[in-house]
C-alpha positions in Angstrom: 41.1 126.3 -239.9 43.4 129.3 -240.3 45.2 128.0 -237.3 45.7 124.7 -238.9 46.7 125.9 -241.7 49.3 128.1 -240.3 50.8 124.6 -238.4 50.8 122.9 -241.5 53.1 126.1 -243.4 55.2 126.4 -240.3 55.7 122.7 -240.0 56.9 121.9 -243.7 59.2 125.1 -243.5 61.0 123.4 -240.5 61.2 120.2 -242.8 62.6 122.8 -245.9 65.0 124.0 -243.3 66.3 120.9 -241.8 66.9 119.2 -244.9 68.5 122.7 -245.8 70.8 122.2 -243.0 71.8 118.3 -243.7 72.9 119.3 -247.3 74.5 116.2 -248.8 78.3 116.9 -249.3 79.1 117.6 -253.2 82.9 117.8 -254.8 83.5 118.7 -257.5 87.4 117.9 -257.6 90.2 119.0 -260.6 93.5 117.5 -260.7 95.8 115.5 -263.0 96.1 112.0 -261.7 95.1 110.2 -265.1 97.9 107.9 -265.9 97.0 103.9 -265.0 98.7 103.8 -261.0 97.1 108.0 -260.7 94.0 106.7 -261.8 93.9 103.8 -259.3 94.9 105.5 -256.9 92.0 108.6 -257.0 89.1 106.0 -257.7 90.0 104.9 -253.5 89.3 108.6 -252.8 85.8 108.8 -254.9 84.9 105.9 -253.7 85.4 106.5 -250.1 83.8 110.0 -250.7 80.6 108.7 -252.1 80.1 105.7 -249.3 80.0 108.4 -246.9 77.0 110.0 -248.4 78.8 112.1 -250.5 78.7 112.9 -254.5 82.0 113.3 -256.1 82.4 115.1 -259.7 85.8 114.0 -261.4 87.5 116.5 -263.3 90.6 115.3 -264.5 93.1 117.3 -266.5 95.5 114.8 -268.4 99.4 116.2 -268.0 102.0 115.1 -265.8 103.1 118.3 -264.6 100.1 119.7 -263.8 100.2 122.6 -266.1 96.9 122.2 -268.3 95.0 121.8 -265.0 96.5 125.0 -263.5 95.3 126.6 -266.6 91.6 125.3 -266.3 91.9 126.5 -262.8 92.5 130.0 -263.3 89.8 129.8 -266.4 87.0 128.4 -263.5 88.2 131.2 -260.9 88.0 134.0 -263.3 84.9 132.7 -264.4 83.5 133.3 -261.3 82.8 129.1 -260.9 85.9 127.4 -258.8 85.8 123.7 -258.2 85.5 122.6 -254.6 88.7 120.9 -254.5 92.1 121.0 -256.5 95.0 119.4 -256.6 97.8 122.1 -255.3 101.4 122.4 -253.5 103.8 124.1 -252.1 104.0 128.0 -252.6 100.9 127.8 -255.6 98.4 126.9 -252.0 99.9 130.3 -251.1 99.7 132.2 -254.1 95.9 131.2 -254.9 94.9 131.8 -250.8 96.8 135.8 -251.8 94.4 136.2 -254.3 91.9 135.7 -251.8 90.6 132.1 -253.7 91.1 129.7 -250.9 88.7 128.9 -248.2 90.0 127.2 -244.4 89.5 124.3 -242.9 91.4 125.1 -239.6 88.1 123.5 -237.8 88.6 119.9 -239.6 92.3 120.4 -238.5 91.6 120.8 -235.2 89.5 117.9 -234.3 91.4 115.7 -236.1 94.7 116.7 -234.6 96.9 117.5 -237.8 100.0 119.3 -235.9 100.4 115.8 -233.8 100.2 113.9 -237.3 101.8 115.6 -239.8 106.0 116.8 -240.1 106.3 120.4 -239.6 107.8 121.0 -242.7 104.8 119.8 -244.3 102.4 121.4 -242.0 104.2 124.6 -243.7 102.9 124.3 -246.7 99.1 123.6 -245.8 98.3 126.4 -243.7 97.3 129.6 -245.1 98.5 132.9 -242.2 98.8 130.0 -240.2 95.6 127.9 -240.6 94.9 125.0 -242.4 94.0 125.7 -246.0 94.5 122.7 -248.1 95.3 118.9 -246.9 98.0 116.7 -247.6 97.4 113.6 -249.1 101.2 111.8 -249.3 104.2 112.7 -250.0 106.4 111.3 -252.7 110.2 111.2 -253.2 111.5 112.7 -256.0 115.2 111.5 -256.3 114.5 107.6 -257.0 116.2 105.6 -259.9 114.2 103.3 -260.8 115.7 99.9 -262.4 114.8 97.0 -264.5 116.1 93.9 -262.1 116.7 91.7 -265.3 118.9 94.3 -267.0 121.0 94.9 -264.1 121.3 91.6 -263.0 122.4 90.1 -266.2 124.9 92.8 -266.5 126.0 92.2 -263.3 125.2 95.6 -262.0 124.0 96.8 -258.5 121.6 99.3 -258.0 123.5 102.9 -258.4 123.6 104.9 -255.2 125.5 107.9 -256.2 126.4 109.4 -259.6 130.0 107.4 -260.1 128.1 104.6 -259.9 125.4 105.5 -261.9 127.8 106.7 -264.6 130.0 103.2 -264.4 126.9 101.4 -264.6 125.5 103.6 -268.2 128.4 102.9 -269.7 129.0 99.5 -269.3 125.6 98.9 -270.4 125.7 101.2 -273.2 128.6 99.1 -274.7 126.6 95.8 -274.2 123.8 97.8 -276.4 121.5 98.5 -274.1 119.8 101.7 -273.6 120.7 103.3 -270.1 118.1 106.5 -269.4 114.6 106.1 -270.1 113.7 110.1 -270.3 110.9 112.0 -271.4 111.9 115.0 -272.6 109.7 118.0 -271.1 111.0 120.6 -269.2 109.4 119.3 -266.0 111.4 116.8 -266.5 114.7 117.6 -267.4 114.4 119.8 -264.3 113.8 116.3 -261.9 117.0 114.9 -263.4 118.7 118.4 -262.3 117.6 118.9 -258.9 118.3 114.9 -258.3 121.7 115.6 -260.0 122.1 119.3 -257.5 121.4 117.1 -254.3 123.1 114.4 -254.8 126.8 116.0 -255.8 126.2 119.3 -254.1 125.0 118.1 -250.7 122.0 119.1 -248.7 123.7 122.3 -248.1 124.5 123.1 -251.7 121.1 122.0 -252.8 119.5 124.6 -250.3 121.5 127.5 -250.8 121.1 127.0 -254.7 117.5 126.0 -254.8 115.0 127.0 -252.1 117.5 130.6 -250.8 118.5 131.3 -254.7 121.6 132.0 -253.3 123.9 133.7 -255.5 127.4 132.3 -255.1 126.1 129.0 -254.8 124.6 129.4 -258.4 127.6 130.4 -259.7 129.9 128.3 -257.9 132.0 125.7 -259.7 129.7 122.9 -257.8 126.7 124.0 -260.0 129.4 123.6 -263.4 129.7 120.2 -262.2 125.3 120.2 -262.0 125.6 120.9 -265.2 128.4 118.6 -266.6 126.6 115.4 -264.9 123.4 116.3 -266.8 125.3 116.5 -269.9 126.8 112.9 -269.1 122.8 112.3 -268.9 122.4 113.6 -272.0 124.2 111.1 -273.8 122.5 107.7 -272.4 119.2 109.1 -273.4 117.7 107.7 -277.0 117.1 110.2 -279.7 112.8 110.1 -279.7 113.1 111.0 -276.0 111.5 114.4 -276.9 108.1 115.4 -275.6 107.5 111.7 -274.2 105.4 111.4 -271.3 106.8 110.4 -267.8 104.8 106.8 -267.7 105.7 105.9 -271.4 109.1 106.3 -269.9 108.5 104.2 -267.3 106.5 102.0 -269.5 110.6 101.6 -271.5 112.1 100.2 -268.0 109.2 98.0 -267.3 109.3 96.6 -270.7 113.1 96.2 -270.9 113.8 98.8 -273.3 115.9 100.9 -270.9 117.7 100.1 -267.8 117.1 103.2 -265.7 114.4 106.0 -265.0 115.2 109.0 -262.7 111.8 109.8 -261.5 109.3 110.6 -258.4 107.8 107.1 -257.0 104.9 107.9 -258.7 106.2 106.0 -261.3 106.7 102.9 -259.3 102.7 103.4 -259.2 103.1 102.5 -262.7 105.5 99.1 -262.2 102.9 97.7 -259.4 99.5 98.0 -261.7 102.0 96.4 -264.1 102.2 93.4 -262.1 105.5 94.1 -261.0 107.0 93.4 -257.5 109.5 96.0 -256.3 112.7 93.8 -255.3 112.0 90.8 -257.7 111.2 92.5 -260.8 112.7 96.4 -260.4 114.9 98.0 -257.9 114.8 101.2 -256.9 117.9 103.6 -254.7 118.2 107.1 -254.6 121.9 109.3 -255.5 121.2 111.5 -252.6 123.3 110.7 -249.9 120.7 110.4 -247.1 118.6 113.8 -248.3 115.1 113.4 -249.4 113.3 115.6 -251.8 109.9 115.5 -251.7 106.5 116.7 -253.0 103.3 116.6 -251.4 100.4 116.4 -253.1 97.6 118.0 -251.6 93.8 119.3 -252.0 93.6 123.3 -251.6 89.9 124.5 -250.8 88.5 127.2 -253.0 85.4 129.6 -251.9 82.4 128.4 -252.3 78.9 129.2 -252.4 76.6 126.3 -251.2 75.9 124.3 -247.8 76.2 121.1 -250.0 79.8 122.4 -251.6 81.0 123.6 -248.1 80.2 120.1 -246.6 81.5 118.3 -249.5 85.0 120.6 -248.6 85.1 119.3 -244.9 84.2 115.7 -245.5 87.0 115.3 -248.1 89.6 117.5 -245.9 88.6 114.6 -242.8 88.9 111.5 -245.1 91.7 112.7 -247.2 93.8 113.0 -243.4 92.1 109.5 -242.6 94.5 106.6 -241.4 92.8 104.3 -243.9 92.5 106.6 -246.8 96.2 107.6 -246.0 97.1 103.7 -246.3 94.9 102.4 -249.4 95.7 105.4 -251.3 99.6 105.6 -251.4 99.2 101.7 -251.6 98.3 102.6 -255.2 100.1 105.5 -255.8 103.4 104.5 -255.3 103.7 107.1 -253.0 103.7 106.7 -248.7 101.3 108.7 -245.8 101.5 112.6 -245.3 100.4 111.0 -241.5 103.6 109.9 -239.6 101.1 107.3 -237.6 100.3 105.2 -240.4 101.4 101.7 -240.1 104.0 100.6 -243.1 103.5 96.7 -242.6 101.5 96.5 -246.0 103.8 98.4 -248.4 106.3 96.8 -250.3 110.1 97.5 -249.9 110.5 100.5 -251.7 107.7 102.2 -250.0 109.0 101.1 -246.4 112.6 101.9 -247.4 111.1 105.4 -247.9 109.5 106.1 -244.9 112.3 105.0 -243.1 114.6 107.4 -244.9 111.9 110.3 -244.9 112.4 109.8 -240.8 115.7 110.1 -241.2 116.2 112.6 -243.1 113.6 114.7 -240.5 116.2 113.5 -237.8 119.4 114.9 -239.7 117.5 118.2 -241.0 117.7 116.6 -244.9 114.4 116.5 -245.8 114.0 118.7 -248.8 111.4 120.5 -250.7 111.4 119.7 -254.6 112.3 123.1 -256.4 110.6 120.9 -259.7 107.7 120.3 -257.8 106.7 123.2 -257.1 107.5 122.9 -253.3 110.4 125.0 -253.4 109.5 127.9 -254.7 107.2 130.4 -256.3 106.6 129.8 -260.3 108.7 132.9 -261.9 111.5 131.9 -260.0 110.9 127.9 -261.1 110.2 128.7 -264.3 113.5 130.7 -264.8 115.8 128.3 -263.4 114.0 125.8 -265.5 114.3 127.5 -268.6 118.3 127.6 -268.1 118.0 123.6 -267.3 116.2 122.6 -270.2 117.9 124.9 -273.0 121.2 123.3 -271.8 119.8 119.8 -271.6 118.4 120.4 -275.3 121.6 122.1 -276.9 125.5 122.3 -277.0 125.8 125.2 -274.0 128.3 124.6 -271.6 128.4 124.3 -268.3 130.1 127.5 -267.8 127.4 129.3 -270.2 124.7 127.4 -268.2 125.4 128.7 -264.5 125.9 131.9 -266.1 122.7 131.9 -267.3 121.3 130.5 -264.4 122.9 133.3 -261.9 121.1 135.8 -264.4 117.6 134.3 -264.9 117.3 133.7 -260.9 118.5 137.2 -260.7 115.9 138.6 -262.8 112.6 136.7 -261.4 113.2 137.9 -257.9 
């Protein structure tokens, strides 16, 4: 009897163990994708998650530029409690892993082949002393303008593709009485107009020197003055309630016809498609950079966790956020294209193919650039500094010699 007993206990400890060992994957993921396209766009990802046996906790932190959920990261991690998966980039992946925060998931990379898949200069910001650390899950273009196709046409305008035009184009509409920027103004903001503004007069060169090297002369040089003169130009074909309005609300102005233009990351043509709108037929969209590309790459960093069911949820949302098909149906709603150079463009729209082709050229010619507004660029002190410079100018009557000045100084004092 004691014999059978002892069978019985050994036997439904094996069954403890085993189920022990097929822990159902859990995520609980933060991140800030919560306007209508963001939102779309996630819900592929949950939804993809949870059909592969897994159980996704949404925790969503409303704010564009990401700042509110950075703070209710650091709250979680202090706390002792980090969620499974956030929403990072660029130098804040290596900043958190510093800390000793992030977990790896070199052994997902590895099977699924992510060197052979992904650009190297992306591969740079996912890997953590050289290991995969957080995935990618597109990348967007930052230096799009964005157009309302019945505007322009009616005025007879063509879709600007350097700052002359663009300028030409503001005025003439602004003496028909329409408005010409739709701008929201927050300092994330101001500081995508500037780096659009850097790249496209100053050059690949210029805009690397100044913004990812912090290179002294080219901060002070009289290029930068004329940085700062365009986005004074800017300035004046913005409406007077533009302050602290939200990026899609701005958006929301070109779809609706109340503005002609928007300078913004093609996450906001996320916002045209669930709109109903067809890129081509009812907006255009060209960029002011002369063949350079700045991007951002949103991507899913991997905290420490405790838990076989948390530690499984990690690896099954690192292999399916690198998936071809989540890769395609995802950036199909974000507006944005595949961090995967494989990925067949057939099913995007013309913006999103005229993308990819210039993100492969601009790997080709060296152009491809990392978003200093972003966050790809650089670390925050030094963001935050030259930001601080681009918004008080933006907001006030400081000139352009004051604001490089400034800028030399603030850049100066954050390294």
């Amino acid at each position: 009897m004691m014999k059978k007993m002892l069978m019985v206990t050994s036997a439904l400890a094996l069954g403890l163990a085993t189920t022990a060992a097929k822990a159902d994957p859990e995520a609980e993921v933060l991140h800030w994708w919560t306007s209508g396209g963001e939102a779309a766009a996630v819900k592929v990802l949950m939804e993809e998650f949870n059909a592969n046996g897994g159980t996704w906790t949404d925790m969503p932190v409303a704010g564009g530029g990401g700042d509110a959920a950075m703070t209710a990261l650091r709250a979680r991690v202090l706390s002792g409690n980090a969620p499974t998966a956030v929403q990072l980039k660029g130098p804040s992946i290596q900043e958190w892993y510093e800390e000793g925060a992030l977990g790896n998931i070199q052994d997902v990379a590895e099977a699924e082949n992510w060197d052979e898949l992904l650009p190297e200069a992306i591969q740079y910001h996912l890997k953590c002393d050289g290991e995969y650390c957080a995935a990618p899950v597109n990348i967007h273009r930052i230096d799009w303008i964005w157009s309302n196709s019945d505007i322009l046409d009616e005025a007879g305008i063509e879709p600007p593709k350097n700052w002359d035009e663009f300028n030409a184009a503001a005025e003439k509409l602004q003496g028909m009485g329409i408005l010409p920027l739709a701008h929201g103004g927050q300092a994330w903001q101001d500081a995508t107009l500037f780096e659009a503004v850097a790249v496209g007069l100053g050059g690949p060169d210029f805009y690397r020197k100044a913004l990812v090297d912090l290179d002294q002369d080219a901060l002070k040089s009289d290029t930068m003055k004329q940085v700062f003169d365009q986005m004074r130009t800017l300035r004046g074909y913005v409406d007077d309630n533009f302050s602290g309005r939200d990026w899609n609300l701005a958006t929301a102005m070109v779809i609706n016809g109340e503005a002609a233009f928007q300078i913004m990351g093609d996450w906001a043509k996320g916002e045209f498609i669930a709109a109903g709108k067809e890129p081509g037929k009812d907006f255009y969209c060209s960029s002011p950079s002369g063949g350079a590309y700045l991007y951002n790459v949103d991507s899913f960093a991997f905290f420490n966790v405790d838990g076989e069911d948390r530690q499984a949820g990690q690896k099954l949302l690192a292999k399916l956020t690198m998936g071809e098909n989540f890769q395609k149906v995802f950036n199909l709603n974000k507006g944005s294209i595949p961090a995967r150079l494989d990925v067949s463009m057939d099913e995007f729209e013309f913006c999103g193919r005229q993308s990819n082709a210039d993100l492969n050229e601009a790997i080709d010619n060296g152009f491809l650039l990392p978003s200093y507004a972003h966050g790809m660029a650089l670390r925050g002190a030094q963001a935050g500094a030259i930001t601080d410079v681009v918004t008080a100018h933006f907001n006030s009557d400081m000139s352009a010699e004051q604001a490089v000045e400034q800028l030399a100084n603030a850049v100066a004092a954050s390294q």
